[in-house]
C-alpha positions as CSV (number, residue, x, y, z in Angstrom):
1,X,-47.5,6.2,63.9
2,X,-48.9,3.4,65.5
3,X,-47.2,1.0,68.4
4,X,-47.6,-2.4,68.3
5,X,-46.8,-3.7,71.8
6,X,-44.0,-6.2,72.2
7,X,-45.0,-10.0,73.5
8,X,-43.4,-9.3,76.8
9,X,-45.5,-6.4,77.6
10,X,-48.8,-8.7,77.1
11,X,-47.3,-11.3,78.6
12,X,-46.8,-9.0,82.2
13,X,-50.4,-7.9,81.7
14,X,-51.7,-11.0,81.8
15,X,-49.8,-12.0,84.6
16,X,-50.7,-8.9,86.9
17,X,-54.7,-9.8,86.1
18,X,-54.2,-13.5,86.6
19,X,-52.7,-13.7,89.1
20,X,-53.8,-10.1,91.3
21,X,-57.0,-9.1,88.9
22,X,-56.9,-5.8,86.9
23,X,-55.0,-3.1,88.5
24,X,-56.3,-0.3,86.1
25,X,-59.5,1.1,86.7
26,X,-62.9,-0.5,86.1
27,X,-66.2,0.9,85.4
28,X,-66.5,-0.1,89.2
29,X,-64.5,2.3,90.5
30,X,-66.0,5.8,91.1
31,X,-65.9,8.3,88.1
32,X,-64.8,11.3,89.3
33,X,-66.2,13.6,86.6
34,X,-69.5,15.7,86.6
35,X,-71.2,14.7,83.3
36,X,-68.8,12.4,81.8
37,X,-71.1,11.3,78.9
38,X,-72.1,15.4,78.7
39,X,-75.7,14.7,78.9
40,X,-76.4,17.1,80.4
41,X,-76.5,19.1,77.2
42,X,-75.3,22.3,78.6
43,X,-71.4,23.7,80.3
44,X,-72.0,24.1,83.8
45,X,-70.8,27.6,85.9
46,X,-67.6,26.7,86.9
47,X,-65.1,24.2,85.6
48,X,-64.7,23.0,89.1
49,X,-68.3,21.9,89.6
50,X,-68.6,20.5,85.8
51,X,-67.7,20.9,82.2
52,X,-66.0,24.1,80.7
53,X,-65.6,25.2,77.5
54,X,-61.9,26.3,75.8
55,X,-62.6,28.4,72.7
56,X,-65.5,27.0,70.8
57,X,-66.3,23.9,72.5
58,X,-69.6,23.2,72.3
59,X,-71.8,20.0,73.6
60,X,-73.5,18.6,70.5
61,X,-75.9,15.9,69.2
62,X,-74.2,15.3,66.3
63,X,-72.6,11.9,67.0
64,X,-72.6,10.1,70.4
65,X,-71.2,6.9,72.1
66,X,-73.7,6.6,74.2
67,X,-76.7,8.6,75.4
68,X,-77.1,12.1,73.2
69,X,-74.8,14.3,73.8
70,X,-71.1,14.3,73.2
71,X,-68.3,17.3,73.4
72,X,-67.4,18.5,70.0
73,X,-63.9,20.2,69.6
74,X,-64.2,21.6,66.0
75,X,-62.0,23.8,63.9
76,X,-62.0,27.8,65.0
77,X,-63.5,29.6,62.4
78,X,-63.5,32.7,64.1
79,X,-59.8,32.7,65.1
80,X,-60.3,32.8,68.6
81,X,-57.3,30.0,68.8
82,X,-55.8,26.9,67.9
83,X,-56.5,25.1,71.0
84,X,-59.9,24.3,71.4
85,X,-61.1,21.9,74.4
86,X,-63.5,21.1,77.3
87,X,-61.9,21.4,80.9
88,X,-63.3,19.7,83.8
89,X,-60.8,20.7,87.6
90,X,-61.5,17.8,90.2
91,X,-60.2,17.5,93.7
92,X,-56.5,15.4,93.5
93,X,-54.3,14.2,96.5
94,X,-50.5,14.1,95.8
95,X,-48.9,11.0,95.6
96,X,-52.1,8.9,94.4
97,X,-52.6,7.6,90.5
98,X,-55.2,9.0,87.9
99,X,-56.6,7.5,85.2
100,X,-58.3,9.1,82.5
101,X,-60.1,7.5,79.4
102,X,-62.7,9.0,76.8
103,X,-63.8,7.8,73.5
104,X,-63.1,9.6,70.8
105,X,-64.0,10.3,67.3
106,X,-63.2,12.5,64.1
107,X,-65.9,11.9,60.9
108,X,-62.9,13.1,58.8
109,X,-59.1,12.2,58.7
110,X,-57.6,15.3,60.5
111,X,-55.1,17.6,58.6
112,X,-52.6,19.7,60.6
113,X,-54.6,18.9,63.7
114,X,-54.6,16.5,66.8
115,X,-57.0,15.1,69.3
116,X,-55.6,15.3,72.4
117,X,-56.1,13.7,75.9
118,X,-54.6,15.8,78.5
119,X,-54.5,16.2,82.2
120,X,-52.6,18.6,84.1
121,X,-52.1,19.0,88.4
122,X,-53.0,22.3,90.2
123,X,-52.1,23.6,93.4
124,X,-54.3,25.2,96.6
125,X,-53.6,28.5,94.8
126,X,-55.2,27.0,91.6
127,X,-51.9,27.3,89.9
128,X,-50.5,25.4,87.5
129,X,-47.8,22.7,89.0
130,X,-44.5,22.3,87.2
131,X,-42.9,19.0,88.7
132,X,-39.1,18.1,87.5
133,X,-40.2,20.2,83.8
134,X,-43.7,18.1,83.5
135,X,-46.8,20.4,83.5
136,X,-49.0,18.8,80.7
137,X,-49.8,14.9,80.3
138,X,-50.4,13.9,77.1
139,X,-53.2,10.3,77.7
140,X,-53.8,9.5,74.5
141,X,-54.0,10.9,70.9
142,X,-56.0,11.2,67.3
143,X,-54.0,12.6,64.3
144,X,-53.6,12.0,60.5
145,X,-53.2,8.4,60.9
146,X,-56.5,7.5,62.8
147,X,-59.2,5.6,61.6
148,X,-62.1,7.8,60.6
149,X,-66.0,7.8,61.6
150,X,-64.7,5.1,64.3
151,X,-65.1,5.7,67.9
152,X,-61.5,5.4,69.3
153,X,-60.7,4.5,73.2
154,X,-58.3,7.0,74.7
155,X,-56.9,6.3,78.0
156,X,-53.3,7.0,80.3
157,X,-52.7,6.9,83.8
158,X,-50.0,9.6,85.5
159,X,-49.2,9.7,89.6
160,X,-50.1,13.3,91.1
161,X,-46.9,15.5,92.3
162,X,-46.0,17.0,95.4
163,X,-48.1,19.9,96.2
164,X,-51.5,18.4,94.2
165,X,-54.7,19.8,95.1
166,X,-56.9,19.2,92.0
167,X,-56.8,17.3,88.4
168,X,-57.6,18.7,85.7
169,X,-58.9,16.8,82.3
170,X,-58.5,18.6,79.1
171,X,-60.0,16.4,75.7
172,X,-58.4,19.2,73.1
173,X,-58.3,19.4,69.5
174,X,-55.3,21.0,68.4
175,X,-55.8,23.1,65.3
176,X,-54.1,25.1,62.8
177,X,-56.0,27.9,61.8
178,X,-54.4,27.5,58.2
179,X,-56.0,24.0,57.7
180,X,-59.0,22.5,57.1
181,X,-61.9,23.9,58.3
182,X,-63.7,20.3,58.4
183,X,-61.2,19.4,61.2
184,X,-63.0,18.2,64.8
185,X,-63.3,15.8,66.8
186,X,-66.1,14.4,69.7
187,X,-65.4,13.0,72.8
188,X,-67.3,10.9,75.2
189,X,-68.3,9.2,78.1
190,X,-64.5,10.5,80.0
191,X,-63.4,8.1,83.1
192,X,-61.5,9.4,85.5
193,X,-60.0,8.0,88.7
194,X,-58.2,6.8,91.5
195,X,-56.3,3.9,91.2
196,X,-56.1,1.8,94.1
197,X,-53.0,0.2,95.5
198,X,-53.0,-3.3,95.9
199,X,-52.3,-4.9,99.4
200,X,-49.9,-6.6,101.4
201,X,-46.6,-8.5,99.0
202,X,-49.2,-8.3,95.7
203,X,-48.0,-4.7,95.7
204,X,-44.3,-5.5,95.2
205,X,-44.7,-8.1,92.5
206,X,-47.5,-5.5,90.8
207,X,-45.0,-2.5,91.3
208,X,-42.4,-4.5,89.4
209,X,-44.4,-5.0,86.3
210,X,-46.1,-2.2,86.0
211,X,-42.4,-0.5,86.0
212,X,-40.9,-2.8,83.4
213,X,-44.7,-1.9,81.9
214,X,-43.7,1.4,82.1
215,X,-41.1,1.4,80.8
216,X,-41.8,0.1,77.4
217,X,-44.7,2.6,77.4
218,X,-42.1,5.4,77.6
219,X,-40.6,4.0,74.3
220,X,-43.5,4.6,72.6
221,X,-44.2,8.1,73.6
222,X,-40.9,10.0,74.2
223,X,-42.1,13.3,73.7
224,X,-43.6,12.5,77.7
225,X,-40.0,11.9,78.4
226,X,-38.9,15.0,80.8
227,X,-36.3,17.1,79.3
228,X,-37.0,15.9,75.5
229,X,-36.8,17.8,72.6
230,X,-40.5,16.6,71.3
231,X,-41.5,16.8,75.3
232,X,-40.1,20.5,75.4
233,X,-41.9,21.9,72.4
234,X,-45.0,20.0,73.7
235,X,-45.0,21.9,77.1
236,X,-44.2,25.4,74.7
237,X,-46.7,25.0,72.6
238,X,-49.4,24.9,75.2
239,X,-47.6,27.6,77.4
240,X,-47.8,29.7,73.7
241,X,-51.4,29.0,73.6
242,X,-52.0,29.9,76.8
243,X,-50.2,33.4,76.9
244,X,-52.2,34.5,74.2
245,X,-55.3,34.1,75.7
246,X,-54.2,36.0,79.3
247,X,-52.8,38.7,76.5
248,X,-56.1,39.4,75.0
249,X,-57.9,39.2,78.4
250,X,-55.5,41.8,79.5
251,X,-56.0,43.9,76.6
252,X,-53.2,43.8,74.6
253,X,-53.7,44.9,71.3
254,X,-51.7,42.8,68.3
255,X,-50.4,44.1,65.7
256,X,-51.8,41.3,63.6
257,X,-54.4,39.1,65.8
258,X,-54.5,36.7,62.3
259,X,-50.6,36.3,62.9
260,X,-50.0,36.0,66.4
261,X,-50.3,32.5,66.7
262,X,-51.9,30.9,63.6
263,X,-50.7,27.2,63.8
264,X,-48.7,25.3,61.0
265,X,-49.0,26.0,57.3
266,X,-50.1,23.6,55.3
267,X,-46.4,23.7,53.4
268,X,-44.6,22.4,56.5
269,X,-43.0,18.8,54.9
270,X,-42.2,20.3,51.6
271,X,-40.2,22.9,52.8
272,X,-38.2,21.0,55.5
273,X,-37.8,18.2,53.1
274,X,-36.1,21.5,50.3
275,X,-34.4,22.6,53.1
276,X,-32.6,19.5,54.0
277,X,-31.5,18.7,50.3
278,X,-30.3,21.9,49.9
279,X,-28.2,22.8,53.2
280,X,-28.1,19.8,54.9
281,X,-29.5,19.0,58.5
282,X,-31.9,20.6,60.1
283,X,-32.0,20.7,63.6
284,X,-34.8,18.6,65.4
285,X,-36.3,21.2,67.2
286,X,-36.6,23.8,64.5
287,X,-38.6,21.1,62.6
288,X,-41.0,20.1,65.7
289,X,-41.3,24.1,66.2
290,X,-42.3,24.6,62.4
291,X,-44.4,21.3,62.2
292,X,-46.3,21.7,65.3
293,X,-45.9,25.3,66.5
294,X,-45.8,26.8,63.1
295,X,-45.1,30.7,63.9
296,X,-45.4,33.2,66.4
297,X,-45.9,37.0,66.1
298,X,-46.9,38.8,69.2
299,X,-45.7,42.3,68.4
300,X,-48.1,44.9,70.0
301,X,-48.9,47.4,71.8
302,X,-50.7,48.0,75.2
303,X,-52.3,51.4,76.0
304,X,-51.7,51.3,79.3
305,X,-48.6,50.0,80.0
306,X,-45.4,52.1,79.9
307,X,-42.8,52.3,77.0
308,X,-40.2,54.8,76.9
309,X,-37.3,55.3,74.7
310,X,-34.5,53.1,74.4
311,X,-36.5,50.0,76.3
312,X,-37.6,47.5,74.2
313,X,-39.9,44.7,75.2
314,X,-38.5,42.5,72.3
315,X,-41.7,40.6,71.7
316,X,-41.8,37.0,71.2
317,X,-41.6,36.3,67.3
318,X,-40.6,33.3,65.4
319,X,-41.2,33.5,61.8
320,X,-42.8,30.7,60.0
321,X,-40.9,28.2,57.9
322,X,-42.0,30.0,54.2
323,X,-39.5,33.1,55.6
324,X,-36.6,30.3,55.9
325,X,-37.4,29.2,52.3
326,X,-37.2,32.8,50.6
327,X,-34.2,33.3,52.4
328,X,-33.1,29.5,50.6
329,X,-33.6,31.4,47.8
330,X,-31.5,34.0,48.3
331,X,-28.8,32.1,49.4
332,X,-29.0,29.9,46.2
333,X,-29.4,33.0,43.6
334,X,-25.5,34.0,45.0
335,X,-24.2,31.8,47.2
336,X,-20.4,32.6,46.7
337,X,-21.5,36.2,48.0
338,X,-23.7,34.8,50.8
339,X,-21.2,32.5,52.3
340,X,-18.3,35.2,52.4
341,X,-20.2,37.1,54.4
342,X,-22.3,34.5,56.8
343,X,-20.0,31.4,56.4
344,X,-23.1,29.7,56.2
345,X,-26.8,29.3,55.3
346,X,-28.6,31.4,57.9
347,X,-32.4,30.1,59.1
348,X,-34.4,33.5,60.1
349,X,-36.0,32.9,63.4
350,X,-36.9,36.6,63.9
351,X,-36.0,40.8,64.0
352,X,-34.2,42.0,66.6
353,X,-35.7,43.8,69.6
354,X,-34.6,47.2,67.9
355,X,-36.3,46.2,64.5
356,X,-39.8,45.1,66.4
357,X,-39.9,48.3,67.7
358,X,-39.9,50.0,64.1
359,X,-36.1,51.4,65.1
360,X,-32.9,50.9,62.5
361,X,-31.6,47.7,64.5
362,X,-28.9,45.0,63.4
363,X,-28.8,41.5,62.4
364,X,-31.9,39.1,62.8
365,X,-32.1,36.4,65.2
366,X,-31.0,33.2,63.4
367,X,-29.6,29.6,63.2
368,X,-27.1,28.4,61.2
369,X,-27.6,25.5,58.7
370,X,-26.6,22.8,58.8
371,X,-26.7,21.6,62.2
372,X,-27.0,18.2,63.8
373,X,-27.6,19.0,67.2
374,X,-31.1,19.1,68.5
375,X,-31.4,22.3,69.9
376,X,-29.3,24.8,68.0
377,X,-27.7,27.6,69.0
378,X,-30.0,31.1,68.4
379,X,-27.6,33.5,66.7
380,X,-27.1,37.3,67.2
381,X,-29.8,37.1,70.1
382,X,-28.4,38.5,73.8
383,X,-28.6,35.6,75.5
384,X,-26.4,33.9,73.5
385,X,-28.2,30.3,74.4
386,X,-29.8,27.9,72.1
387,X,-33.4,28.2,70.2
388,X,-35.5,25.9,73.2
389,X,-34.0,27.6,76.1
390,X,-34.7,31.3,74.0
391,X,-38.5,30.6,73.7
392,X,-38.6,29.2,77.3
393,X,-36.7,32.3,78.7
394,X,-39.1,34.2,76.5
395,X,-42.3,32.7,78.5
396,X,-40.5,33.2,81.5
397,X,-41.0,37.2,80.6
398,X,-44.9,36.8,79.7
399,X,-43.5,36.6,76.0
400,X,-41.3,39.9,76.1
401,X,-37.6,39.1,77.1
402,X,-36.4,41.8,76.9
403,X,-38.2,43.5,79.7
404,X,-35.0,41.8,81.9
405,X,-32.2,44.1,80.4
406,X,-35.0,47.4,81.8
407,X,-33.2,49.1,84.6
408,X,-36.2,50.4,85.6
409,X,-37.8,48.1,87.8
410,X,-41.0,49.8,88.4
411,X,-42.7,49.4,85.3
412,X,-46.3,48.3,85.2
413,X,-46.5,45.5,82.7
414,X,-48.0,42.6,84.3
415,X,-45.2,39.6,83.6
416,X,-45.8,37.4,86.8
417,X,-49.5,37.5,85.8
418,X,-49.1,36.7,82.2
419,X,-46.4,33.9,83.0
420,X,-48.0,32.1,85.9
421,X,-47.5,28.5,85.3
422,X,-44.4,29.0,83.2
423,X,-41.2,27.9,85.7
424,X,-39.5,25.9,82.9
């Protein structure tokens, strides 16, 4: 929705530029970005000496903000992913303060999809820095509410961690496969850089507003909030996204590639709402998994890497929310019989690890409705822990958890590779 900001917030604004001039950064200030309006027309080698492509990106002349050329992020027709995105890796210092902008624009009101500013830090080794549970940095946004066919402006400042080396700037559409295919959005004319300090006692009275500024900008995004529910699923979603990719460039074959991460149905509001008058409550982060996760199904196989009998890999799996509906449905066709024997309405989240491996196997992973809480507790999984801390254990294990009950510690399956980045 959108956030109107409060008088006081204006009011500091003003202050800050009156009396010190504008401490956010100008078109004077050097653009750190190869080819920020893309004319160019063309990706260059390397994301480190210009613009990358994520999935199908592609640089287009279909609508610009300026110049010719703008970076068009369109739905993925070919199923490649749900993330698609241009990615641009600049030299960062720690401790200093980024800002990125872009302009932005989708012809059509998006459906199931987002337009997403994003930077994330790197180290020397080119790895991915987690600081205090924050890896990505959401700048700014496009969804279902946005203004059509009109050229938005996009822009969020964040302070470089410990450890920094380089930036990187990711304009992303986020897309369910399952919805429509006329989703996309263009971006243009990116700004990113350095903010510089002010000098002498301007920076104390500056550092004071921008932190009471701050503040009520953290009110209107809470999902950037470290250790949120909405912040959580966030960081997930793009670790999810990213896992897939370094399994197919490893090789790993899915079972079903149009099921392994497909992106929300379509069905997503009806059912939480039928769900909720049903059984009651239903916990906040089973609905932020189902309405922007959706479902995850990376069962597979590998021909090279070793399986034996009686170790199971347990692949990461989360059915989508049409599974908890037919099982609504069972409940309510005998529900005297049902809650004798569960106690109560039971969400499936997915089979056990015996199960996924096409072995007789016990009760499926579920969570009990209702619930209040935020993060429920997973049932009749190992780890006895809740749903969040499940999936985030499961990254932690390059999506197969239950390669840490193996004994054998000499296997060959690739897990530090295939979860670099993920130290929730």
């Amino acid at each position: 929705m959108k956030f109107v900001w409060p008088l006081g917030v204006h009011v500091i604004e003003l202050f800050v530029v009156i009396f010190f001039g504008n401490v956010t950064p100008s078109h004077g200030l050097q653009n750190l970005l190869a080819d920020p309006g893309f004319e160019s027309g063309m990706f260059a080698a390397s994301p480190y000496v210009g613009w990358g492509p994520v999935n199908a990106a592609a640089i287009s002349q279909d609508y610009a903000h300026s110049g010719l050329w703008s970076l068009k992020d369109a739905y993925d027709s070919i199923g490649i992913g749900p993330v698609v995105a241009g990615t641009q890796i600049v030299a960062a210092s720690p401790g200093l303060t980024y800002s990125l902008s872009a302009w932005a624009l989708t012809p059509a009101t998006l459906q199931n999809a987002q337009g997403l500013l994003l930077v994330d830090f790197e180290d020397n080794n080119q790895q991915l820095i987690n600081y205090s549970g924050t890896v990505f940095y959401t700048l700014g946004t496009l969804d279902a509410s946005s203004t059509a066919n009109v050229w938005t402006f996009l822009s969020g400042s964040v302070t470089a961690p410990p450890g920094t080396a380089y930036i990187q700037a990711l304009p992303e559409l986020f897309n369910s496969l399952n919805s429509s295919p006329a989703n996309v959005v263009y971006f243009d004319d990116l700004n990113l850089t350095q903010i510089p300090e002010p000098a002498g006692w301007a920076l104390a009275v500056v550092g004071v507003c921008l932190i009471a500024l701050q503040t009520l900008r953290w009110s209107a995004a809470p999902f950037r909030k470290m250790g949120t529910v909405e912040y959580r699923i966030e960081r997930i979603r793009v670790s999810l996204v990213q896992l897939k990719q370094r399994l197919e460039a490893a090789g790993y074959e899915f079972e079903d590639p149009a099921d392994a991460l497909p992106g929300p149905g379509t069905d997503v509001a009806s059912a939480l709402a039928r769900l909720h008058q049903e059984v009651g409550f239903v916990p906040l982060a089973l609905k932020l998994f189902y309405q922007r996760i959706g479902s995850v199904n990376f069962l597979g196989h590998h021909p090279d890497w070793e399986e034996w009998d009686g170790a199971y890999s347990d692949p990461l799996f989360v059915y989508p929310v049409t599974v908890a509906l037919s099982e609504l449905d069972e409940f309510l066709s005998n529900r005297m019989t049902y809650d004798e024997h569960f106690g109560r309405f039971r969400v499936p989240i997915a089979p056990d690890d015996l199960h996924k491996a096409d072995v007789s196997g016990g009760m499926w992973y579920n969570i009990a409705l209702p619930d209040e809480s935020e993060d429920p507790w997973l049932l009749d999984e190992w780890h006895e822990t809740t749903f969040l801390n499940y999936l985030e254990i499961a990254l932690r294990w390059g999506g197969f958890p239950g390669i840490e009950r193996w004994n054998y510690q000499g296997h060959n399956w690739p897990i530090a590779e295939l979860a670099r980045g993920f130290d929730f």
